[in-house]
VEXNU-903532 format. One line per field, with one value per residue (C-alpha): residue number from 1; residue in one letter; x, y, z. Coordinates in nm, 4 decimals, always signed. Example, Ala and Ser with C-alpha at 12.3 -4.5 7.8 and 13.67 -1.06 7.14 Angstrom:
residues 2
num = 1,2
residu = A,S
u = +1.2300,+1.3670
v = -0.4500,-0.1060
w = +0.7800,+0.7140
***
This chain:
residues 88
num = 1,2,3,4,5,6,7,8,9,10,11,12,13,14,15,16,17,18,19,20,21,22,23,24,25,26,27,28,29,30,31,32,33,34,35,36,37,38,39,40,41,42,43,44,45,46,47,48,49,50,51,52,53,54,55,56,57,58,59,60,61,62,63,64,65,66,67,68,69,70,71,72,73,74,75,76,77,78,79,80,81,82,83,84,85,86,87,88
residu = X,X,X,X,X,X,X,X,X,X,X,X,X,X,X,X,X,X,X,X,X,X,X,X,X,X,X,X,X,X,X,X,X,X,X,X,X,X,X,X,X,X,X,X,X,X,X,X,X,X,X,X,X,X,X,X,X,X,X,X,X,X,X,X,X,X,X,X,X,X,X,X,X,X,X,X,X,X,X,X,X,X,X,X,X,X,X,X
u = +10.7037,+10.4305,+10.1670,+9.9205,+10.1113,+10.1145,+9.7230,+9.6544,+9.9047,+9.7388,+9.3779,+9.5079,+9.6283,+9.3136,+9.1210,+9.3012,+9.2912,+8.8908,+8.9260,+9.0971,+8.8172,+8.5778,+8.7304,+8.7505,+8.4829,+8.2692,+8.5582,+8.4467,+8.1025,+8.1448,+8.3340,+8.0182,+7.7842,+7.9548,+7.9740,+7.5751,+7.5296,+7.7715,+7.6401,+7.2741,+7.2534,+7.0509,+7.1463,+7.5041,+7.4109,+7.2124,+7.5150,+7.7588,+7.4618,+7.4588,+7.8621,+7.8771,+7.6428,+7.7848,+8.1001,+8.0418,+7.8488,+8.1684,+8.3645,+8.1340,+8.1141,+8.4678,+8.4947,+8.2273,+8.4600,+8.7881,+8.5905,+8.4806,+8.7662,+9.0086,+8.7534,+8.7929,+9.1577,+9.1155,+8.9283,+9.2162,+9.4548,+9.3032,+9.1694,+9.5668,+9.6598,+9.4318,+9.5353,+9.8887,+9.8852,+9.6691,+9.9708,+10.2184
v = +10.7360,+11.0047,+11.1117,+10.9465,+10.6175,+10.6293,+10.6597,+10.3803,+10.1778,+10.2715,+10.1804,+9.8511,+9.7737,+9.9021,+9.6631,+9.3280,+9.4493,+9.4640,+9.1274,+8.9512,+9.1054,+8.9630,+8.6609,+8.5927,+8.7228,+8.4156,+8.1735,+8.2605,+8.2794,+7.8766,+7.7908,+7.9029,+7.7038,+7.3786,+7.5202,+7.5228,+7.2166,+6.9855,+7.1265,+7.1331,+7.5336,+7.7317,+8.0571,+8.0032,+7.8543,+8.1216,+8.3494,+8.1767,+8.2548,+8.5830,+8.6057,+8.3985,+8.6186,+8.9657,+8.8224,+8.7249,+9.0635,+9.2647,+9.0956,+9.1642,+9.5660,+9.5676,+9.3239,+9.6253,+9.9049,+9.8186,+9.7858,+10.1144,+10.2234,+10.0828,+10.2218,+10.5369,+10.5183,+10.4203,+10.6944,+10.9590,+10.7922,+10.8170,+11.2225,+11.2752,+11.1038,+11.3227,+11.6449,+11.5563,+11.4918,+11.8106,+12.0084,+11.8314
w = +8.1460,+8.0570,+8.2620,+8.0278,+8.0616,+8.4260,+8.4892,+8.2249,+8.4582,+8.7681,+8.6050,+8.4974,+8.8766,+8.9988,+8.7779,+8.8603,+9.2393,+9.1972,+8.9887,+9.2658,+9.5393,+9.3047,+9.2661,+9.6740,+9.7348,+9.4841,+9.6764,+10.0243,+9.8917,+9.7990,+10.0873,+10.2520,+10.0799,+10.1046,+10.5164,+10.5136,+10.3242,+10.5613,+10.8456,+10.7183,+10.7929,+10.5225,+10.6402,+10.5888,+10.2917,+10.1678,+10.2545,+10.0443,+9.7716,+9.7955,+9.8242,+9.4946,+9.3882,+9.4524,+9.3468,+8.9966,+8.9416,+9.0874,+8.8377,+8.5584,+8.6185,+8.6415,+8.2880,+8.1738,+8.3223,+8.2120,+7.7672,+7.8268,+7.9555,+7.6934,+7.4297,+7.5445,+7.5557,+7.1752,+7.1115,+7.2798,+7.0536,+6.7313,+6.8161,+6.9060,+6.5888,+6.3696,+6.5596,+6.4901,+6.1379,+6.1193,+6.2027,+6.0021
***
């Protein structure tokens, strides 16, 4: 495996590890909410707001991240391309 190879593979963990926060994170978040409604507490209520919240944002930087990211990566392989059929 290349070096090249190996980072894209260790972005693409790092990205479904932040996913998965994010994605707990909105979970606990609800869990909360549902907490503050039985028991009739708006603080824990407003909590599992904010969790939800930060949650779905986390996930859509990361959603943001990992376009740019790939688009960049498209961009490396099409500059390699070109410098490679430069030399042929």
């Amino acid at each position: 495996m290349t070096e090249e190879n190996e980072e894209l593979e260790k972005t693409e963990i790092n990205h479904i590890s932040e996913n998965v926060e994010s994605v707990g994170q909105m979970i606990i978040g609800g869990i909360e909410q549902i907490g503050g409604i039985l028991t009739g507490d708006p603080v824990t209520r407003a909590e599992g707001d904010f969790n939800v919240a930060v949650g779905s944002e986390h996930q859509e930087i990361n959603k943001n991240l990992t376009a740019i990211e790939n688009e960049e990566a498209g961009r490396r392989e099409s500059n390699e391309s070109i410098h490679t059929e430069n030399k042929e």
